[in-house]
VOPAGU-2260 file (C-alpha; in pm, 1 decimal, decimal comma):
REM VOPAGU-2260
SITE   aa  ch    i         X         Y         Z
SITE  UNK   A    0    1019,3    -651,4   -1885,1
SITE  UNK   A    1    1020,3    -653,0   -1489,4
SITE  UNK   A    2    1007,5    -279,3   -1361,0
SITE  UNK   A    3    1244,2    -284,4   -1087,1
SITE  UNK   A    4    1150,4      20,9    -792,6
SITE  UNK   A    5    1177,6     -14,8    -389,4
SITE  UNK   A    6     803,9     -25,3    -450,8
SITE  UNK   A    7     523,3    -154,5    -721,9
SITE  UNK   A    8     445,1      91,9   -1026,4
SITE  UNK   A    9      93,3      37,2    -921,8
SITE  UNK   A   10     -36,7     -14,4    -596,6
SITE  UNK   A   11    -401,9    -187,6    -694,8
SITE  UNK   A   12    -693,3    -312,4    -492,1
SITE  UNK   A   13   -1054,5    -392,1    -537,0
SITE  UNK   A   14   -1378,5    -437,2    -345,5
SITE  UNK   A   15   -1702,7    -606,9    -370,7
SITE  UNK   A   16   -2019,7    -601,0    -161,9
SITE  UNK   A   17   -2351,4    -746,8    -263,3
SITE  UNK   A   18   -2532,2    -412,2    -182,0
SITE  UNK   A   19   -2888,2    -471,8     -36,5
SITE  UNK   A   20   -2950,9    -643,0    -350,7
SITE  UNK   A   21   -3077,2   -1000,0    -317,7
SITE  UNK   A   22   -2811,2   -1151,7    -591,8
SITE  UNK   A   23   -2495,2   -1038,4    -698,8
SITE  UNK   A   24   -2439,9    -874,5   -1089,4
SITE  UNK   A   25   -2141,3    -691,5   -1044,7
SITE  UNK   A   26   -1854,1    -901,0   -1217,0
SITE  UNK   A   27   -1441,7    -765,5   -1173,5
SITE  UNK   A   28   -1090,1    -869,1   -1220,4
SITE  UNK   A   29    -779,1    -691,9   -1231,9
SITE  UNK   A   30    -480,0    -796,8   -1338,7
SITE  UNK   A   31    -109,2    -649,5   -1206,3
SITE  UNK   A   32     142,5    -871,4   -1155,7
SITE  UNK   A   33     402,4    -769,3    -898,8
SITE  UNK   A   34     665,7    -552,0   -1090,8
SITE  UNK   A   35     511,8    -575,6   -1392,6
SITE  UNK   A   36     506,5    -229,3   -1636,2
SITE  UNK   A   37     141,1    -304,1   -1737,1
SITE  UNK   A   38    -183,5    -434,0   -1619,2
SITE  UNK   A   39    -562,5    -371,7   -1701,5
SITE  UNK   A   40    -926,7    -402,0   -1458,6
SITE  UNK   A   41   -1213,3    -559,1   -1642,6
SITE  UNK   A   42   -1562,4    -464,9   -1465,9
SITE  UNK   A   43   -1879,8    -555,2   -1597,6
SITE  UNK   A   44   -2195,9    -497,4   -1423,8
SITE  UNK   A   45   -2528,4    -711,4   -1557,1
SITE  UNK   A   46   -2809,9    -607,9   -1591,0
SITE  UNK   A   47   -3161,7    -779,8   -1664,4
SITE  UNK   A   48   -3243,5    -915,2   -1369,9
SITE  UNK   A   49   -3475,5   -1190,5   -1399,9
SITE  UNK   A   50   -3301,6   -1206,9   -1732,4
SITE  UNK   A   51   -2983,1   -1350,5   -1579,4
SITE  UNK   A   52   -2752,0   -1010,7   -1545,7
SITE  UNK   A   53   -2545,6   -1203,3   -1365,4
SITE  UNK   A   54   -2464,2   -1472,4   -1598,0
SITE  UNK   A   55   -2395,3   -1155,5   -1866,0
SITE  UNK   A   56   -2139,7    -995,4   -1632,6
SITE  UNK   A   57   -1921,7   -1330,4   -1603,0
SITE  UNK   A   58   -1951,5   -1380,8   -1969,0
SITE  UNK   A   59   -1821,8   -1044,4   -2075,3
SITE  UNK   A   60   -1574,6   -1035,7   -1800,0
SITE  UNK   A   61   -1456,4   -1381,3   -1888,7
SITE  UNK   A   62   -1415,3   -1358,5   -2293,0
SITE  UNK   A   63   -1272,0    -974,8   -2229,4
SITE  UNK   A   64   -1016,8   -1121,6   -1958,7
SITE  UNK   A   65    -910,7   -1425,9   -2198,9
SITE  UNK   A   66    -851,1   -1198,3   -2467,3
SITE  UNK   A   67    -673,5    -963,1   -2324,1
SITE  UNK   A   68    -450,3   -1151,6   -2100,2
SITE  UNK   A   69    -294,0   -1275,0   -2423,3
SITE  UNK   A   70    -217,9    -953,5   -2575,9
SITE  UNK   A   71     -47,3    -848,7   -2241,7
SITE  UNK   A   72     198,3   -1132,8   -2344,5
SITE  UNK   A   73     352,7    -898,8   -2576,3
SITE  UNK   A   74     265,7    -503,5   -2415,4
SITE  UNK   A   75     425,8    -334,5   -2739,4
SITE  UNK   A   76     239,9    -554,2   -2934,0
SITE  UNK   A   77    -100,6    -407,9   -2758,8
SITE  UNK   A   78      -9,4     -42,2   -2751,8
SITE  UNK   A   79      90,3     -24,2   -3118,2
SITE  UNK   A   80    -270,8    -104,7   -3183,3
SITE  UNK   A   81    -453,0     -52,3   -2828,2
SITE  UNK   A   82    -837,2      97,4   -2942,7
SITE  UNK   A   83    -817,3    -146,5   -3222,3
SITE  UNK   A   84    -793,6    -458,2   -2930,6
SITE  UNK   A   85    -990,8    -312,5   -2680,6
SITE  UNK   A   86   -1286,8    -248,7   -2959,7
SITE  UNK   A   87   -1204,3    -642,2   -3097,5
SITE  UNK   A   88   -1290,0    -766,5   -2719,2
SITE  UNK   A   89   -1581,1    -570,1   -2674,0
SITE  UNK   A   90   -1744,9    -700,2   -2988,1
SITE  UNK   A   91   -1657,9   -1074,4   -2937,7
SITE  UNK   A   92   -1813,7   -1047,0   -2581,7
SITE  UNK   A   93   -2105,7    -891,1   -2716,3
SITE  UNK   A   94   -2091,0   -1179,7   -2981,5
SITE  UNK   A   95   -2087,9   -1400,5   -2760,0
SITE  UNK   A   96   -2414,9   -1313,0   -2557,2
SITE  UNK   A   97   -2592,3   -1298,5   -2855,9
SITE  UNK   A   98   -2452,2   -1692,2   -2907,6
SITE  UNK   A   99   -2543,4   -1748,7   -2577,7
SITE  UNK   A  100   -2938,0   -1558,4   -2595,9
SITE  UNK   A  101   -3030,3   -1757,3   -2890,3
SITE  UNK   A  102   -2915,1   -2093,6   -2767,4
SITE  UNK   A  103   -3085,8   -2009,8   -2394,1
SITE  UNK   A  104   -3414,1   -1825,2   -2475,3
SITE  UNK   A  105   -3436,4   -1756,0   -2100,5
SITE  UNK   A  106   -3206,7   -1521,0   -2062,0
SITE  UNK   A  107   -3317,8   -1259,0   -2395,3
SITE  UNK   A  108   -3315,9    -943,5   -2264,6
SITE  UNK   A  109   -2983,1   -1024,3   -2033,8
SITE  UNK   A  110   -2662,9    -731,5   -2082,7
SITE  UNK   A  111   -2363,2    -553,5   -1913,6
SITE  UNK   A  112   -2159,7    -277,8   -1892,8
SITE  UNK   A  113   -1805,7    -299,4   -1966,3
SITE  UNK   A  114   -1534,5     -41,3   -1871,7
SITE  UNK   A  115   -1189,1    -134,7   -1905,3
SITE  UNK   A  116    -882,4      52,1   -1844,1
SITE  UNK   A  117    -527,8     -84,3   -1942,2
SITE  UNK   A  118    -209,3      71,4   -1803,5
SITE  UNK   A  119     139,7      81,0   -1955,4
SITE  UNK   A  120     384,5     237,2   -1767,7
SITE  UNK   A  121     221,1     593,6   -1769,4
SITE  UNK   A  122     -10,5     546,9   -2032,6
SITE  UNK   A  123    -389,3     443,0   -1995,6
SITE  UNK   A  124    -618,5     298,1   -2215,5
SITE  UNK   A  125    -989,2     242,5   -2185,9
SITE  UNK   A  126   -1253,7     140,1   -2322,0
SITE  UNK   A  127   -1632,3     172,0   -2186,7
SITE  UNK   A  128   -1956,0      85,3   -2273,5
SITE  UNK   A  129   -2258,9     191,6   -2058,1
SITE  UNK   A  130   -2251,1     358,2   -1714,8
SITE  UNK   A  131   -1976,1     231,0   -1563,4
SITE  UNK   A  132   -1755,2     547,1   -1458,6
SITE  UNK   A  133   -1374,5     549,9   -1478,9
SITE  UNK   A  134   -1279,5     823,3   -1173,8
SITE  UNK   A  135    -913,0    1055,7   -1208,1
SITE  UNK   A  136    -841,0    1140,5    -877,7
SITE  UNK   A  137    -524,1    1451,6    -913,9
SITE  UNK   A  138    -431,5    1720,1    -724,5
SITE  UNK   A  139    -704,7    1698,1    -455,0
SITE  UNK   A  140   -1017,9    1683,3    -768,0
SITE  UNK   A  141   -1219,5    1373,1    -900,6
SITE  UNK   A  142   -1314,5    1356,1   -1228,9
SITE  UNK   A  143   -1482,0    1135,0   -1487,5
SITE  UNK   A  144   -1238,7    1019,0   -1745,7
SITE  UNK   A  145   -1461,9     779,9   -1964,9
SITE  UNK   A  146   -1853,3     862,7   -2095,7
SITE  UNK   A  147   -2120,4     828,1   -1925,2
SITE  UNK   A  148   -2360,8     635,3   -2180,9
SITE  UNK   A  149   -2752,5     723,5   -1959,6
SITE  UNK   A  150   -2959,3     971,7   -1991,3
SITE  UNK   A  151   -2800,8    1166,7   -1714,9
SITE  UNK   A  152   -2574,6    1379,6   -1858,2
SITE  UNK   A  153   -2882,7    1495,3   -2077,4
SITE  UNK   A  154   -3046,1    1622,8   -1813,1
SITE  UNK   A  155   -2798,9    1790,9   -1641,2
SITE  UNK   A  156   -2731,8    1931,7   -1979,8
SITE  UNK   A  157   -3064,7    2084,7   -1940,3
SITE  UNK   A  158   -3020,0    2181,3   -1592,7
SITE  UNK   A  159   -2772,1    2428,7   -1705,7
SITE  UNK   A  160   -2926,4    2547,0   -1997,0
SITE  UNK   A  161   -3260,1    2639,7   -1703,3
SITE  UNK   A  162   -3464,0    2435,8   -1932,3
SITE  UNK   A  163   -3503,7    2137,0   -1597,8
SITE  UNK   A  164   -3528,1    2265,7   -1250,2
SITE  UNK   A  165   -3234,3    2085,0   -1049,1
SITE  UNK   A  166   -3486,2    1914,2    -799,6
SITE  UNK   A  167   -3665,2    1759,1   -1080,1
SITE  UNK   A  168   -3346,6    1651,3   -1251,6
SITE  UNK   A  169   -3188,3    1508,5    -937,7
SITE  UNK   A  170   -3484,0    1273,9    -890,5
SITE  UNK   A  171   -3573,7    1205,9   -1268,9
SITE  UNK   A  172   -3722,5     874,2   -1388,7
SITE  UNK   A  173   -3527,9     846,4   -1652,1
SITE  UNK   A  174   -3172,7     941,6   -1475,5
SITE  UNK   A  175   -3055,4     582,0   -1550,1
SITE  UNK   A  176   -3166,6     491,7   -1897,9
SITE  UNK   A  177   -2885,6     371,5   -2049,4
SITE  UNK   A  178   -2835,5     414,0   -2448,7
SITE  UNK   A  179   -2564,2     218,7   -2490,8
SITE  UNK   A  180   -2512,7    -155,5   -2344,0
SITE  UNK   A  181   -2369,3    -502,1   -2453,0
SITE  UNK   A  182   -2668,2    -723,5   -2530,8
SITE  UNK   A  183   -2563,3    -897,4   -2787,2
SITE  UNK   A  184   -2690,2    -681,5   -3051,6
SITE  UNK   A  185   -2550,8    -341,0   -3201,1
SITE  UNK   A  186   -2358,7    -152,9   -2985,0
SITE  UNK   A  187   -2473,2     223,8   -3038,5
SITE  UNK   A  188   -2170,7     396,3   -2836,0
SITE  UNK   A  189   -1832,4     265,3   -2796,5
SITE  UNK   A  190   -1586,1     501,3   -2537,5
SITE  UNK   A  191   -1240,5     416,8   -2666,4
SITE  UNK   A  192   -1003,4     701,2   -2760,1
SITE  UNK   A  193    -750,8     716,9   -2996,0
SITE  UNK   A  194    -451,7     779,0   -2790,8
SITE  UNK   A  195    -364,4     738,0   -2437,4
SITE  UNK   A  196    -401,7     919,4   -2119,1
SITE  UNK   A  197     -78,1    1027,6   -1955,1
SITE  UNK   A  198     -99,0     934,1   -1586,2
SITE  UNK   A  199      95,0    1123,5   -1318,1
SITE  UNK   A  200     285,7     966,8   -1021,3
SITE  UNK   A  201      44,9    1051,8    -733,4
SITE  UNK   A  202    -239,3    1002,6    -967,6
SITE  UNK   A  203    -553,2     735,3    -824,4
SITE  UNK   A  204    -804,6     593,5   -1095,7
SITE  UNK   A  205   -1061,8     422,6    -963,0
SITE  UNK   A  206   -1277,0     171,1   -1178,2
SITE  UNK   A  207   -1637,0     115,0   -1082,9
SITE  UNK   A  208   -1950,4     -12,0   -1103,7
SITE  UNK   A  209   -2228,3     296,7   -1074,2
SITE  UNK   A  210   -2281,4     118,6    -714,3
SITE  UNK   A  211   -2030,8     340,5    -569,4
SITE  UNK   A  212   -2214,0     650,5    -710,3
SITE  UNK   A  213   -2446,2     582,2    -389,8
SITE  UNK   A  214   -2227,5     809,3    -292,8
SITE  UNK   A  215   -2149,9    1173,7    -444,1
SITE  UNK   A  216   -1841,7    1254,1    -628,5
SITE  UNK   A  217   -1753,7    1513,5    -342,7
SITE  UNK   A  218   -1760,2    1179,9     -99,0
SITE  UNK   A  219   -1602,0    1015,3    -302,5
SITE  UNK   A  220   -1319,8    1299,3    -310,2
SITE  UNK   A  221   -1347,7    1331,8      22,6
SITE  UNK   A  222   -1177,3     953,4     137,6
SITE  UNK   A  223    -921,8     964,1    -136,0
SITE  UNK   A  224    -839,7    1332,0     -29,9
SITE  UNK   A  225    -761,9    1196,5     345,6
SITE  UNK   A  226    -656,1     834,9     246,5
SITE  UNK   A  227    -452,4     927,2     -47,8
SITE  UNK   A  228    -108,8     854,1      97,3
SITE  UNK   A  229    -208,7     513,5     243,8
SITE  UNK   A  230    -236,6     188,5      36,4
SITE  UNK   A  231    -513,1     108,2    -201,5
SITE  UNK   A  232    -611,0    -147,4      31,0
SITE  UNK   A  233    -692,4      91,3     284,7
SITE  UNK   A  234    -852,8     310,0      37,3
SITE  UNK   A  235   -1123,3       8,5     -68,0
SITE  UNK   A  236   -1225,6     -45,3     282,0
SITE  UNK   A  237   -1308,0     270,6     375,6
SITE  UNK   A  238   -1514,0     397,9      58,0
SITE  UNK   A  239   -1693,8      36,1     164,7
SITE  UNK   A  240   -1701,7     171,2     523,0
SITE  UNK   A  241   -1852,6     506,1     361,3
SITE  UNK   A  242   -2120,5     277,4     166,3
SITE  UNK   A  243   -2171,1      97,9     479,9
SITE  UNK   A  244   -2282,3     389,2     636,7
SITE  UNK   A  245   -2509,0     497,9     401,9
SITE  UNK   A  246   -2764,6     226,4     497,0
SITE  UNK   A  247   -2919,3     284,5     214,0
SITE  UNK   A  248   -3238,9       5,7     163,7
SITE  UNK   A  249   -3182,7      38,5    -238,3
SITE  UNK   A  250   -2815,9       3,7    -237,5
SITE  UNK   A  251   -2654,0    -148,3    -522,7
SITE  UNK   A  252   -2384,8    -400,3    -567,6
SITE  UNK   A  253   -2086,0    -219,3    -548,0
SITE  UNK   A  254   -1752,4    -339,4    -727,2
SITE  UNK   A  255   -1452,4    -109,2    -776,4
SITE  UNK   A  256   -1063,4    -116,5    -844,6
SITE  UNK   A  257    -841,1     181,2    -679,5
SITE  UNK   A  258    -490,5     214,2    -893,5
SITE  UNK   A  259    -233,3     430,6    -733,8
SITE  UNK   A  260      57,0     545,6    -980,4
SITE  UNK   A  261     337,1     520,2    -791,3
SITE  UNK   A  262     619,4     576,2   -1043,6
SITE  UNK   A  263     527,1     739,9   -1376,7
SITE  UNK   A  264     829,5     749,3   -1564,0
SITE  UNK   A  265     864,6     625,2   -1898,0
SITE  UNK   A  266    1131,6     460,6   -2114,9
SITE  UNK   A  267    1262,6     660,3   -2374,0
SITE  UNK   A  268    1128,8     541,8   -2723,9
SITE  UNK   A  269    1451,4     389,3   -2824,6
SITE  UNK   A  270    1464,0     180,1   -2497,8
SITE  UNK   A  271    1198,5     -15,7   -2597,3
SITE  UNK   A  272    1249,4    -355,3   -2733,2
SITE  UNK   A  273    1225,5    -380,6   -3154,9
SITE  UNK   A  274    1139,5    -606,8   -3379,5
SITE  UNK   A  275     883,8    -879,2   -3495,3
SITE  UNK   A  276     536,9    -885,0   -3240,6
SITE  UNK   A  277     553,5   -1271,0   -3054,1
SITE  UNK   A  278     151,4   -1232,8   -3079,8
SITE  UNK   A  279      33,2   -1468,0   -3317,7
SITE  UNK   A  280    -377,8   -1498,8   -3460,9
SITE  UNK   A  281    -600,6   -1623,4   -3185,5
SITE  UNK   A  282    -916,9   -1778,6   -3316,1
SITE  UNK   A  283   -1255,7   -1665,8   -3157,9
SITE  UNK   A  284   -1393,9   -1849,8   -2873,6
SITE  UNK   A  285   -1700,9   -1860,0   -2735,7
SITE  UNK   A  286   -1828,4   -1982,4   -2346,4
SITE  UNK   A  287   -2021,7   -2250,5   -2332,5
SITE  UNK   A  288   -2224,1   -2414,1   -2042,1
SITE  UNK   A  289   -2065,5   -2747,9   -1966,1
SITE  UNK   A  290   -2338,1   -3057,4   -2007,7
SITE  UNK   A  291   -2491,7   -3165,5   -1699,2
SITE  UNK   A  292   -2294,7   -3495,3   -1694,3
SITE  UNK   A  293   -2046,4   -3628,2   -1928,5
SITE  UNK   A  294   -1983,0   -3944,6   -1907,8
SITE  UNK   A  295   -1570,6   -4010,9   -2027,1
SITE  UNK   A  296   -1526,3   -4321,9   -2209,8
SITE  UNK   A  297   -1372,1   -4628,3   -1996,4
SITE  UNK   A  298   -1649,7   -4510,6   -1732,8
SITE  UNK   A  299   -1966,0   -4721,6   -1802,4
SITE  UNK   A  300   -2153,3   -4622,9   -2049,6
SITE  UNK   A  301   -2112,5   -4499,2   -2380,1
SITE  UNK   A  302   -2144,0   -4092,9   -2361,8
SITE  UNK   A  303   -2462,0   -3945,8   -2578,6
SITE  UNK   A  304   -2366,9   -3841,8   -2915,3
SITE  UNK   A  305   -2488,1   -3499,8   -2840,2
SITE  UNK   A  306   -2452,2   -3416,5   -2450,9
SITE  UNK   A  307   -2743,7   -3183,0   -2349,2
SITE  UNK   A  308   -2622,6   -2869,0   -2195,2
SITE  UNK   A  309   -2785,6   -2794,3   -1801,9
SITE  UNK   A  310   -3046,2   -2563,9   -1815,3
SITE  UNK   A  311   -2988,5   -2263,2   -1642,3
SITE  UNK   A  312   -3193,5   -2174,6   -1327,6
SITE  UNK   A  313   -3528,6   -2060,5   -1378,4
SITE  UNK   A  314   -3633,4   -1713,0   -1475,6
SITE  UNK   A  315   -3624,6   -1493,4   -1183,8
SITE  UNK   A  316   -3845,7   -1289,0   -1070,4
SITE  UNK   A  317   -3648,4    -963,7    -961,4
SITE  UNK   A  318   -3736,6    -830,1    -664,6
SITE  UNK   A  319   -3516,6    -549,8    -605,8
SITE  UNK   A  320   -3562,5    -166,2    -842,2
SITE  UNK   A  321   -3312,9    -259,3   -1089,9
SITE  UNK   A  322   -3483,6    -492,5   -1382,5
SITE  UNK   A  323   -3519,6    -460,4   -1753,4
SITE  UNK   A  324   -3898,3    -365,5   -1865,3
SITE  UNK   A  325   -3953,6    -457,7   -2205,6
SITE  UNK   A  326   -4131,7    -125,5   -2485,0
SITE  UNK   A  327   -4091,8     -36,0   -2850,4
SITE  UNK   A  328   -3927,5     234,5   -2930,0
SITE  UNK   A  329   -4045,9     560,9   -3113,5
SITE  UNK   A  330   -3883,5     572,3   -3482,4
SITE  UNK   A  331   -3656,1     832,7   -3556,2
SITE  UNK   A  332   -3847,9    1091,8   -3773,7
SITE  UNK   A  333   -3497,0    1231,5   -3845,5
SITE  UNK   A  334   -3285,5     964,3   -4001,2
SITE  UNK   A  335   -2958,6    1182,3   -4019,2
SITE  UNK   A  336   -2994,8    1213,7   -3664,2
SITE  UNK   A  337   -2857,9     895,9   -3448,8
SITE  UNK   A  338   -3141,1     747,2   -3276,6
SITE  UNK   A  339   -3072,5     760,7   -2891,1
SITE  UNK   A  340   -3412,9     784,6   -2732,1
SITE  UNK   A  341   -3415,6     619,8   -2411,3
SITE  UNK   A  342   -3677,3     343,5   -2322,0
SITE  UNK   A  343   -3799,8     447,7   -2025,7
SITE  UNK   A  344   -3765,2     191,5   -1749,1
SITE  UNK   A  345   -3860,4     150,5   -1316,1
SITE  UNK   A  346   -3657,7     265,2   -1192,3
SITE  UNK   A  347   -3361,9     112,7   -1367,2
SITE  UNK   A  348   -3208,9      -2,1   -1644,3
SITE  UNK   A  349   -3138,2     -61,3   -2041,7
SITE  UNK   A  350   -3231,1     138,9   -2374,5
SITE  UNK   A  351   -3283,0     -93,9   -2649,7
SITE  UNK   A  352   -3147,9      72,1   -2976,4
SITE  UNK   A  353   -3249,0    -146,1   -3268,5
């Protein structure tokens, strides 16, 4: 189906800046086609540091793409079981860092966010894992759409019940502890509802890495406020211009997707095409490092019977604030009670929930 309008359903950009960060872990893609009645952003952002966060990022990013790039083939075929997708994707990119940790000892410890939100014709899907925030910009307000799996909303939780001054809150170690991240072992909290969000025309969802949290929500408001009738394009560069000007020494990578709805109409149930899904099984695949050299035959010598993979670069070291430290975690005295205490980390990153 080609949706034909004097302009796109979605007008989409994205952006990506290394921050003051000394490698980049921030891993996006979105895909719209031109005239297309459905598209989806996948945005990971690693984590781990010395750990190889970066490698995680392009591994989630890359199995979640694959996957879902050939359920787009048929779009009824993904709505008519959306969470149940998204959820499958999640788990076989955490699956496949777990493959990947225990065949590369070097990078145990490595994880990522993932937030991803799929659009059909007014309809969005998500699903999120981590701290990643999915932004609704309508009528002049930004909100969060998707959970935000840290400690933060905890405290601010406690803020408002005056049981944390908001000074202390604002500045609190544990701010960032995430208690739910892919790592290749069991996911504690999965964001994926049910049914789908009903978009607006005029609506702008923004998909980001918390990067662009360097700046406040009312900032944030602020340049889609003024910029809201220009194109997304526009939009990305100046929220990067806003960053910019920031300065800030800690700054964060920053990657983000800005989807304007431009035409929010929707075909009438009986419109849509019936019949058999084209989507057929799919086995599992998992990313693999290609050998170091591989030697075809016809070329010289015969290649080994069992090519070596290439080691991956050394452990870093990581020198900026945002690293994985490891602890052991307090057992739950409470067993009906999920277990969600936070390892406390400086001044950045994961809660291990085993």
């Amino acid at each position: 189906m080609i949706w034909r309008s004097r302009e796109p359903r979605y007008d989409v950009a994205s952006g990506i800046s290394q921050g003051a960060r000394d490698y980049q872990e921030d891993a996006i893609t979105a895909d719209f086609p031109v005239g297309a009645e459905a598209g989806f952003v996948v945005l990971a952002d690693g984590m781990g540091g010395h750990a190889a966060g970066d490698v995680a990022s392009k591994i989630v990013l890359t199995e979640v793409f694959s996957e879902l790039k050939f359920h787009f083939a048929d779009v009824s075929g993904f709505e008519a079981r959306a969470p149940e997708i998204l959820r499958s994707v999640a788990e076989l990119a955490n699956d496949t860092l777990r493959q990947h940790t225990r065949s590369h000892p070097e990078t145990e410890g490595m994880g990522a966010t993932l937030v991803v939100p799929a659009l059909v014709e007014n309809r969005l899907w998500w699903i999120s894992v981590g701290d990643s925030p999915l932004f609704l910009f309508r009528n002049g307000r930004l909100s969060q759409l998707n959970e935000d799996h840290s400690m933060a909303p905890q405290i601010d939780f406690m803020v408002k019940s005056g049981l944390m001054d908001p000074k202390v809150a604002a500045n609190h170690p544990d701010r960032n502890c995430l208690i739910s991240v892919l790592m290749g072992t069991r996911i504690p909290k999965i964001d994926c509802p049910t049914k789908p969000f009903e978009l607006k025309a005029g609506d702008i969802v923004v998909c980001s890495s918390d990067g662009l949290q360097f700046l406040t929500n009312a900032q944030i408001e602020k340049v889609l406020a003024r910029y809201r009738k220009a194109r997304s394009t526009e939009i990305v560069e100046r929220l990067l211009d806003e960053l910019n000007r920031l300065d800030d020494p800690d700054q964060d990578n920053i990657s983000f997707t800005v989807i304007k709805v431009n035409d929010a109409s929707a075909r009438a149930q009986d419109g849509r095409p019936r019949g058999p899904s084209a989507a057929v099984a799919r086995p599992r695949r998992l990313t693999t490092v290609a050998p170091a050299t591989v030697r075809l035959p016809g070329e010289g010598a015969e290649p080994a019977a069992h090519p070596v993979p290439a080691p991956l670069p050394a452990a870093r070291v990581a020198r900026a604030p945002r690293q994985v430290v490891e602890a052991v975690q307090e057992s739950n005295p409470d067993p009906t009670v999920e277990d969600l205490s936070p390892v406390r980390l400086r001044p950045r990153r994961v809660t291990v929930i085993k």
